[in-house]
N, C-alpha and C positions, 0 to 999 in steps of 0.2 A: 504494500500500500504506500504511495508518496506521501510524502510528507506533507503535510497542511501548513506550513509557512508560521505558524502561532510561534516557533522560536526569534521572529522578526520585530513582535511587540516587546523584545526585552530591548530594543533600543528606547521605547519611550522612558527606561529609569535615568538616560542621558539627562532629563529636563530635572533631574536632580539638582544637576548643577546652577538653576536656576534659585537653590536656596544661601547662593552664595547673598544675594540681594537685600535678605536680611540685615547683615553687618554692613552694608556699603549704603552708607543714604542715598548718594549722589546715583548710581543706579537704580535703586529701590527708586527713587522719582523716577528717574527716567521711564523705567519699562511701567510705572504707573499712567504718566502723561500719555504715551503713547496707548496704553488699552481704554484711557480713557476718549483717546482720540480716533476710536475706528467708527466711531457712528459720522465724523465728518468722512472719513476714509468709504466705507461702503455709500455715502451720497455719489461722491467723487466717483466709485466704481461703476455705477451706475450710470453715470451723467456718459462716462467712457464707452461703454457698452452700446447707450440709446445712439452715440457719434460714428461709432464702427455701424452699425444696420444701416445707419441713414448712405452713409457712404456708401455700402457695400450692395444698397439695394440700386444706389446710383450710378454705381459703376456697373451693373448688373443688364441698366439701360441699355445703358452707352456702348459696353464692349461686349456682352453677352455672346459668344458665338462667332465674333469678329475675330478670332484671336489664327481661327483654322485657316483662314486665308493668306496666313502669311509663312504658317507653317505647316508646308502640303509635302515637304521632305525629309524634311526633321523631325524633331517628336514636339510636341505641344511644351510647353513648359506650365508647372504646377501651378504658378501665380497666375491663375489666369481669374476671368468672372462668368464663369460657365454655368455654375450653379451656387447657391447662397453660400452654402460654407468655405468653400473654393474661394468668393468673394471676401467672406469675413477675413480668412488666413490672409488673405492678400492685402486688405486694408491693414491689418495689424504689420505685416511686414515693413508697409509705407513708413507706417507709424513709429516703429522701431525703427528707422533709417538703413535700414537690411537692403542694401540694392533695389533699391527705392526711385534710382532714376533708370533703371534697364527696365521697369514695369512701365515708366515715362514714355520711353522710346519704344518701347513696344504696343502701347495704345496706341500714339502720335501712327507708327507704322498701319496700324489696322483700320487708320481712319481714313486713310491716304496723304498720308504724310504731312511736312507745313505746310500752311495755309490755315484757314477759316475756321475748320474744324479745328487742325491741329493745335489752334490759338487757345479754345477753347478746352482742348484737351490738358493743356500743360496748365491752366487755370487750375481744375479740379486737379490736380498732381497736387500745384503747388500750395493750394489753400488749404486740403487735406494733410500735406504734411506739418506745415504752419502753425496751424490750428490743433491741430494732434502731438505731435512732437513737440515744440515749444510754448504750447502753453496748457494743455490738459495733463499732457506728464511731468511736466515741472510743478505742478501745485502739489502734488504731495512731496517733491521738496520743499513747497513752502510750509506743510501742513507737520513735516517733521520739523523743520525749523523753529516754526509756532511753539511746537510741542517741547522741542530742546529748553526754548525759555521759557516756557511756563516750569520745566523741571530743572532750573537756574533759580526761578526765582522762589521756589516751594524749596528747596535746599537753602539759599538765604534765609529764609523767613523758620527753618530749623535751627539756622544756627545760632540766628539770634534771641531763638527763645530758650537754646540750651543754655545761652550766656545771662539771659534773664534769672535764669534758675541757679545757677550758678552764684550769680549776686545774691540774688534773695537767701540762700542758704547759706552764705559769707555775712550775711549782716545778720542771720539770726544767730550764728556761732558768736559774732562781736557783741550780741546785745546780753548772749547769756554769760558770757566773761565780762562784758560791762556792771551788771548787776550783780556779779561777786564781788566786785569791786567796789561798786558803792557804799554796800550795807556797810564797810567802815568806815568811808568818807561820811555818810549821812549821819552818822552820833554825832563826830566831832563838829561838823558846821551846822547840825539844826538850834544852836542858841546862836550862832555869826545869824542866820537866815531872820530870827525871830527878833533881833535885833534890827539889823537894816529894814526887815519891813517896818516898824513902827517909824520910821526915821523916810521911809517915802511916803505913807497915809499921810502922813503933817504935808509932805510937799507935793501932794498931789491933790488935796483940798484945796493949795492954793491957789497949784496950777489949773483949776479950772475955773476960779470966778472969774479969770483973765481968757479962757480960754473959747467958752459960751457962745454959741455960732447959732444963728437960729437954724429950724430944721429944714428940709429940701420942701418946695412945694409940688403940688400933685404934678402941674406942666413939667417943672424939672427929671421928678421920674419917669412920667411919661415918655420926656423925650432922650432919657439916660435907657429904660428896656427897647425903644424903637433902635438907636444907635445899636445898641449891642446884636440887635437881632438880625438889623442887616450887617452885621458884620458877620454872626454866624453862617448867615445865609451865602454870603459871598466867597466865605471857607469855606463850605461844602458844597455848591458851587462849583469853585473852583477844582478842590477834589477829585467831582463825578464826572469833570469836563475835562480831565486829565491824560484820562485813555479812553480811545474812542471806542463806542462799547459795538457788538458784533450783532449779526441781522437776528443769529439766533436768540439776542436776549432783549431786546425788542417786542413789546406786546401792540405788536398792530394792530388796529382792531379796521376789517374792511366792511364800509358802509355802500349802501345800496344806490346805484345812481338813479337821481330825480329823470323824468322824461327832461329832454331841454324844453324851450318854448318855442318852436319852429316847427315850421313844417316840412315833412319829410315827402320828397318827391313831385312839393308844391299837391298834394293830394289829402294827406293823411296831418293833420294836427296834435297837438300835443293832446286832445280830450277823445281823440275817434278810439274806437271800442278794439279795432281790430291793433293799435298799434301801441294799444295797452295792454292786449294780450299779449303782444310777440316781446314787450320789455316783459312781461311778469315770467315767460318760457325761457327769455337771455339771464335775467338772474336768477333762478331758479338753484336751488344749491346741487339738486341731480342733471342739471344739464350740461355740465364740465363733464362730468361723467360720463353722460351718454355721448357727447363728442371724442372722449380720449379713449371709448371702444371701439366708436367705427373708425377714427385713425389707425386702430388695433388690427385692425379685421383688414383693412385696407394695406398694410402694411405687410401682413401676414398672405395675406393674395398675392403682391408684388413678388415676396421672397418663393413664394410655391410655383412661378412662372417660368418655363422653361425656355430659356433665349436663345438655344441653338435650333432646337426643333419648333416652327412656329405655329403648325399643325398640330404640336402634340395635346393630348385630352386634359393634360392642367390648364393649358392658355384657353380653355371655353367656357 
């Protein structure tokens, strides 16, 4: 009987080594920031995924079947747009800058070379790789980045509270050595103390018949808490306006558009019946929905179209 491969999961006790993270802060953040950052990571995944279809159902158009014409004695080459997944591999190839311009020149080739077409061919090459390469795969270097400094600054903000504690434990050792220390200072000076007090009550009786200030009136308080408050407010303020804060902490809140007051088509008014109905069907909270399924469905037809056979029983 072959083996069943079960002695291949004694590589997972490897992730052992992940208990080094414990003793190391400055890790322990890091691989924290990071798992806290895959829910932007899987948008990001996704955003990349719906860019490869769009592309790949586009190139699907364009070069579908076009690819045989130019090679009727050689062999076809793999990167072609023949059929969807054939297209997906190939958009990602672009993507990845993997001989990225020999799939150029060979669209350019199956179009019938420069010119008009071929202008437009090297467009979609070059906007697709643009758009793909240097700026959808670069964001999760920005997104590791992000993440570095937030596990920068979540390790400062450790260190400074070990040194808080540090302190506070140092002044409570000085307060209970101070207080052994006292208890014999305090015999000797509480008759010095009981003393000079009598000798400042005389001179502070008399410093106050000279001293006698009448009291604040109500405007003056009034306008001493307004002062203080916009000064609070302007610290904290200033504070929250500090670091500009992110879409996700943002509470939007999306309001219902009014009809405008015109008329639409010079026919229909902002009161006709029928053009009340078709705003109450556009804002409607299920009719995004029901648009983002038949772009679904539409979408999914295009990718099940077979471009080299145009006969064939998927294309009806």
């Amino acid at each position: 009987m072959p083996a069943l491969g079960i002695s291949v999961l004694r590589c997972v006790r490897l992730l052992r080594v992940f208990k080094v993270t414990r003793y190391w802060t400055a890790l322990r953040n890091l691989v924290a920031s990071l798992l806290n950052s895959m829910k932007s990571i899987a948008s990001l995944l996704l955003l990349l995924f719906l860019f490869i279809v769009i592309f790949a159902l586009l190139g699907m158009q364009m070069f579908g079947g076009k690819f045989d014409h130019i090679f009727l004695v050689e062999e076809k080459p793999r990167n072609n747009f023949d059929s969807f997944w054939g297209a997906l591999i190939t958009v990602f190839q672009i993507l990845t800058g993997e001989d990225w311009n020999e799939v150029l020149y060979t669209g350019i080739r199956a179009l019938g070379g420069l010119g008009l077409v071929g202008t437009v061919v090297c467009f979609y090459f070059i906007i697709l790789f643009i758009c793909g390469n240097y700026i959808l795969l670069n964001v999760f270097l920005a997104i590791a980045v992000d993440n570095l400094a937030d596990a920068e600054n979540l390790t400062a903000a450790e260190e400074e509270e070990q040194k808080k504690r540090a302190q506070a434990k140092f002044s409570e050792d000085m307060q209970l050595n101070g207080n052994v220390k006292a208890t014999d200072q305090t015999i000797n000076g509480q008759i010095n103390i009981d003393e000079k007090l009598n000798d400042r009550t005389t001179d502070n009786l008399l410093d106050q018949e000279h001293d006698i200030k009448p009291e604040h009136t109500d405007d003056e308080i009034e306008e001493e808490s307004l002062n203080k408050d916009q000064t609070t407010e302007h610290y904290y303020g200033e504070r929250q306006t500090a670091r500009p804060r992110r879409l996700s902490e943002l509470n939007i809140v999306s309001k219902v558009k009014q009809i405008t007051p015109y008329s639409s088509l010079f026919l229909f008014t902002h009161t006709a019946k029928f053009r009340i109905i078709c705003h109450r069907i556009c804002n409607h909270r299920t009719f995004g929905y029901v648009v983002l399924v038949c772009i679904l469905f539409s979408s999914i037809s295009l990718g099940a179209e077979d471009p080299i056979d145009s006969y064939s029983f998927r294309n009806k």
